[in-house]
C-alpha positions as CSV (number, residue, x, y, z in Angstrom):
1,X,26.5,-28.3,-23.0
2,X,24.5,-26.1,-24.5
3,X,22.8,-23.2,-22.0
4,X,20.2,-20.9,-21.8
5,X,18.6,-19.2,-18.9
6,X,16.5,-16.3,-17.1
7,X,18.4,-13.6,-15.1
8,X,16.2,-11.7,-12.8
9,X,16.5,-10.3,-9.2
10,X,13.9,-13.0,-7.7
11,X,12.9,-15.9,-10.1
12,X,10.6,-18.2,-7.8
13,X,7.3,-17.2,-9.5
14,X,9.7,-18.3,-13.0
15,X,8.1,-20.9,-15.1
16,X,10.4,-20.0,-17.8
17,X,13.0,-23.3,-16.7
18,X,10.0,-25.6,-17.2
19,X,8.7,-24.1,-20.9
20,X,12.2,-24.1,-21.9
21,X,13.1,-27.8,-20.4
22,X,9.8,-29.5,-22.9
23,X,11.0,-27.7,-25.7
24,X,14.6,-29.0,-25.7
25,X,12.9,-32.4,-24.7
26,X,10.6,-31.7,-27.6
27,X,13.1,-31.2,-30.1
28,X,15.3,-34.0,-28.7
29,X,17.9,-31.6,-27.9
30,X,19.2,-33.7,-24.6
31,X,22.6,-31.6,-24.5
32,X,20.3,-28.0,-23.9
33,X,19.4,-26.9,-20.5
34,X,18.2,-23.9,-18.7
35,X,18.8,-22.6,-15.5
36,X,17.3,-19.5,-13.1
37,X,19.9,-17.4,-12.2
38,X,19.0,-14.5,-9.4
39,X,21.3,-11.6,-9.7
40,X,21.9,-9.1,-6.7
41,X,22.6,-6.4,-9.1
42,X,22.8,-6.2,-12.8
43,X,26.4,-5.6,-12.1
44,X,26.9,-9.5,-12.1
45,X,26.0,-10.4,-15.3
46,X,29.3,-9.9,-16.3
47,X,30.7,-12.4,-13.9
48,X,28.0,-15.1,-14.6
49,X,28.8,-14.8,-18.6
50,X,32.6,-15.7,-17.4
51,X,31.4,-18.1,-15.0
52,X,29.4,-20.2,-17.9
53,X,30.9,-19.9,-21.0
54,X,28.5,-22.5,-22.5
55,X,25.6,-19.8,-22.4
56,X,24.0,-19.1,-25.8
57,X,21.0,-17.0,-24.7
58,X,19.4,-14.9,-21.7
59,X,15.6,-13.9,-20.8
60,X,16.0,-11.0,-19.0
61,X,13.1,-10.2,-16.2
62,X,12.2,-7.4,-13.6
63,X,14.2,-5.5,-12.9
64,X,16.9,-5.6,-15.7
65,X,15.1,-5.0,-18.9
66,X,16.5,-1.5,-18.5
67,X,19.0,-1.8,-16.7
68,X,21.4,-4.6,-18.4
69,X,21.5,-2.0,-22.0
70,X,24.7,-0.6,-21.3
71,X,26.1,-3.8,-20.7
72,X,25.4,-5.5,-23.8
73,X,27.7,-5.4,-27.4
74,X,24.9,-4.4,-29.4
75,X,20.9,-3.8,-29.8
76,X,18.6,-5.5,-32.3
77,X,16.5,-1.7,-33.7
78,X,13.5,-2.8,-32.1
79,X,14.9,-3.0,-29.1
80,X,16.8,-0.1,-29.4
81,X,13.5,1.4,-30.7
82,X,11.5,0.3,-26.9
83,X,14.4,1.0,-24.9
84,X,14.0,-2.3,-23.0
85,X,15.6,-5.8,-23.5
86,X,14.4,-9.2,-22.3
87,X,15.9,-11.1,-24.5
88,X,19.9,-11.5,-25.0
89,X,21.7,-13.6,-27.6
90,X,25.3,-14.7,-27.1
91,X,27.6,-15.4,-30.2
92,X,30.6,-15.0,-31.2
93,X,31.8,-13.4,-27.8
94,X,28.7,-10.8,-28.2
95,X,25.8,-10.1,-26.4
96,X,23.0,-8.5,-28.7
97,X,20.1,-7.5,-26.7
98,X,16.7,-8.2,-28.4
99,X,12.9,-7.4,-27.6
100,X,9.9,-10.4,-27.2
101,X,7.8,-8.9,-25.4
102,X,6.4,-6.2,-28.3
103,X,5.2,-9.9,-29.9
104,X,3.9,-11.0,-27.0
105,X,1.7,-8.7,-26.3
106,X,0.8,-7.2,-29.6
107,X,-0.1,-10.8,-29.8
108,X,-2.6,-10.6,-26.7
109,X,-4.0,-7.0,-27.9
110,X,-4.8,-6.7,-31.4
111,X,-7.7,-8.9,-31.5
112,X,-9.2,-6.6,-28.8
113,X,-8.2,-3.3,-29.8
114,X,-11.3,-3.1,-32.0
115,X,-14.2,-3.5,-29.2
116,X,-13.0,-1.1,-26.8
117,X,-14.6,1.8,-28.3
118,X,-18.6,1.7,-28.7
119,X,-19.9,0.7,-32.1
120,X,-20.2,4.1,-34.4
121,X,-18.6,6.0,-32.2
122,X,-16.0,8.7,-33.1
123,X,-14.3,8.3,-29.8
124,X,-11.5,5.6,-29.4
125,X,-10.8,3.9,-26.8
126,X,-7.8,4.8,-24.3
127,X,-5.7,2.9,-22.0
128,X,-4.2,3.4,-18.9
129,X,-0.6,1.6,-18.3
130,X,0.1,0.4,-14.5
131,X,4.0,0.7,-14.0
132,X,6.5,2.6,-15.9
133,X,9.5,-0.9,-15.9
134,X,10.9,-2.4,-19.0
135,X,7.4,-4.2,-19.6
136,X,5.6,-1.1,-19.6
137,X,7.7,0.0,-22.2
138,X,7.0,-2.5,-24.8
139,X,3.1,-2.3,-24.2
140,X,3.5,1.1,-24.4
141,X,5.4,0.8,-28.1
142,X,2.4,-1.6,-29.3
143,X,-0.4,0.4,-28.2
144,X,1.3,3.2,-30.3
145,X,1.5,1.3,-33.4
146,X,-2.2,0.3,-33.3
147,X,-3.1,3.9,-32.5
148,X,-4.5,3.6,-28.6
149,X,-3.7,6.7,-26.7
150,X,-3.2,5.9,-23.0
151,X,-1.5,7.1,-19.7
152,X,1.5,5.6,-18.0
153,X,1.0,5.4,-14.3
154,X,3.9,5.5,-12.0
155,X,5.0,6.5,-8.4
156,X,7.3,9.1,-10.2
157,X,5.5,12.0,-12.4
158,X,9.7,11.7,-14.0
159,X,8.5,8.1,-15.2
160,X,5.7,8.2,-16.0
161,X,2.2,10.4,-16.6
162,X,-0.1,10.0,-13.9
163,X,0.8,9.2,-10.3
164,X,-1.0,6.2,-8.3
165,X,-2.7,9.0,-5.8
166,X,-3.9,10.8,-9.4
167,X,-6.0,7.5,-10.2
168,X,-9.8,8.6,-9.9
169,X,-13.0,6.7,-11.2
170,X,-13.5,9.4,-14.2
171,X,-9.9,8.3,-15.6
172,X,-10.9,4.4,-14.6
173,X,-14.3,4.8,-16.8
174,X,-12.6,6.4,-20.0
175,X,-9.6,3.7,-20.3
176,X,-11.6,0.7,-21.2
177,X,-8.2,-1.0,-21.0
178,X,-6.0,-1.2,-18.5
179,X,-2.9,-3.3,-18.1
180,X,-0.8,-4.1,-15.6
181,X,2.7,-4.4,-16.2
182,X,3.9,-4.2,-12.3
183,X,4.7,-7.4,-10.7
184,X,2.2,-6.2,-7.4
185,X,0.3,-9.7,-7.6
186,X,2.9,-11.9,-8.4
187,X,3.8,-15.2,-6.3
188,X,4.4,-15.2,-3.8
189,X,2.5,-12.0,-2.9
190,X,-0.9,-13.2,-4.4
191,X,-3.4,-10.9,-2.4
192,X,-2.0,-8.0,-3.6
193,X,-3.5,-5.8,-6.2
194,X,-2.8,-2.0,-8.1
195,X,-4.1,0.3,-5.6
196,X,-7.0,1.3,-7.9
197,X,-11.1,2.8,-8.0
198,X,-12.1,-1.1,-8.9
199,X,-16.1,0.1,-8.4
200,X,-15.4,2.0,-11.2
201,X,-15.4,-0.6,-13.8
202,X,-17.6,-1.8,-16.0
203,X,-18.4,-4.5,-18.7
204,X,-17.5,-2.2,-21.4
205,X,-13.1,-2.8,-19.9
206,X,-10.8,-5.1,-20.4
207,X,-8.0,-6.0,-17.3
208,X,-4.9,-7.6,-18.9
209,X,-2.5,-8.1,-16.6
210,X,1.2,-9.7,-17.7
211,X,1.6,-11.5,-14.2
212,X,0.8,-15.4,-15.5
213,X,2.0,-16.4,-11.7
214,X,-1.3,-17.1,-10.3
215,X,-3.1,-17.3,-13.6
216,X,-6.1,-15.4,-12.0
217,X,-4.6,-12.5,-10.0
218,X,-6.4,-10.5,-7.6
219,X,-6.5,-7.6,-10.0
220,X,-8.1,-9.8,-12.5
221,X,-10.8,-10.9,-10.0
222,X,-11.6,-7.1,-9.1
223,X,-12.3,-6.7,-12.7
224,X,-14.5,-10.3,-13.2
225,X,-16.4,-9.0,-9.7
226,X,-17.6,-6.1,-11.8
227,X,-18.0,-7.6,-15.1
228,X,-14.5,-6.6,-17.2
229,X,-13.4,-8.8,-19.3
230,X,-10.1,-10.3,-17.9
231,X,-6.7,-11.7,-19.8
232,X,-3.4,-13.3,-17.9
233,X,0.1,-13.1,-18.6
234,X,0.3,-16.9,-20.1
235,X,-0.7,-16.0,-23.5
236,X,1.9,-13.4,-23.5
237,X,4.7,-15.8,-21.7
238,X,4.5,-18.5,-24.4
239,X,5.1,-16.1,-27.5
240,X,7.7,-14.3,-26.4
241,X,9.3,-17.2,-25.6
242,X,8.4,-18.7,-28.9
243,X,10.3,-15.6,-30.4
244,X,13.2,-15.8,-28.0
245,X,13.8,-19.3,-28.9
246,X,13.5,-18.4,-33.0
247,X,16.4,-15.7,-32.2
248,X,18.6,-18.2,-30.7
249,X,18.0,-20.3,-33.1
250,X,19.0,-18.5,-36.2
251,X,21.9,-19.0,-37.9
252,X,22.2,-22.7,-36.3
């Protein structure tokens, strides 16, 4: 058997099993499968890697990204570079941590970087970065690369720049893009949404928000009920998957 698999702390909203389960169907690869695996701690991982020796690859989700670095034999630059893995090949009795999520979303952003900022204006657009996790991180190394300045908000001014309770409608109306990269929305807890100043939107922002577990979440809908574009977390999902699945694959 060859496996693969997500580790995480909850995994119910996960639709990683299913993606992962047409591609080896796909590809007529009837000897892959992948499983969920819900780890108390990142503590375990070592004890799940002796428990299956027939894994060949991870996803790593909230709240490990971080976390599971010092664990690992090695670090592919890039992810060394973010400071966040989500991605973890196994070979050779090494674990090399690796970073999807930069594709993903540079993926999902640079074809809207460009209409943020008004037509002939000097002034570029900003963004504003909900959550300071291992997600946050990899936004935050693509929005530096295509040369948006933003703010990192966080309940800690240690992790990030702005607190939630520093969040007024003046900073709302100069980040025409704002992106969510906590999992406040997520299934099960779908009413939930970034404590923001919503009524401060406009037409001129764009809400992406990296939950795809309700497609539309309710942080999406505040921004659709006052006319901001909106993009989900699916988009992003399916490419850093893509790119997870060409890093196991190499050298097969």
């Amino acid at each position: 058997m060859v496996r693969y698999g997500l580790i995480g702390r909850k995994l119910g909203h996960s639709f990683s099993k299913d993606h992962f389960t047409k591609v080896f169907a796909k590809a007529g690869l009837k000897d892959h499968r992948y499983d969920l695996f819900e780890l108390g701690g990142i503590g375990e991982l070592p004890a799940l890697l002796q428990k299956y020796p027939d894994l060949h690859g991870l996803n790593v989700t909230i709240p490990y990204k971080e976390a599971v670095i010092p664990l690992l034999d090695g670090l592919d630059p890039l992810a060394a570079a973010v400071g966040a893995v989500n991605t973890i090949k196994i070979a050779n009795g090494r674990c090399t941590g690796y970073n999807t999520d930069v594709a993903g979303f540079k993926a999902l952003a640079e074809p809207i970087i460009g209409s943020l900022s008004d037509a002939g204006s000097s002034i570029k657009a900003r963004a504003l970065v909900l959550g300071s996790g291992g997600a946050s991180r990899a936004v935050a190394y693509v929005l530096r690369e295509l040369g948006v300045r933003f703010r990192i908000v966080s309940r800690s001014r240690e992790r990030g720049d702005l607190t939630w309770d520093m969040i007024d409608p003046t900073i709302i109306r100069l980040c025409r893009l704002i992106v969510n990269t906590t999992p406040v929305g997520m299934h099960p807890q779908v009413d939930e949404a970034p404590p923001l100043p919503y009524a401060a939107l406009s037409s001129k922002h764009t809400l992406v928000d990296l939950v795809y577990n309700p497609p539309e979440t309710k942080f999406l809908m505040h921004g659709l009920e006052h006319g901001a574009r909106t993009i989900g977390g699916m988009g992003m999902l399916l490419k850093q998957a893509e790119e997870a699945w060409h890093i196991w694959r190499e050298d097969k």
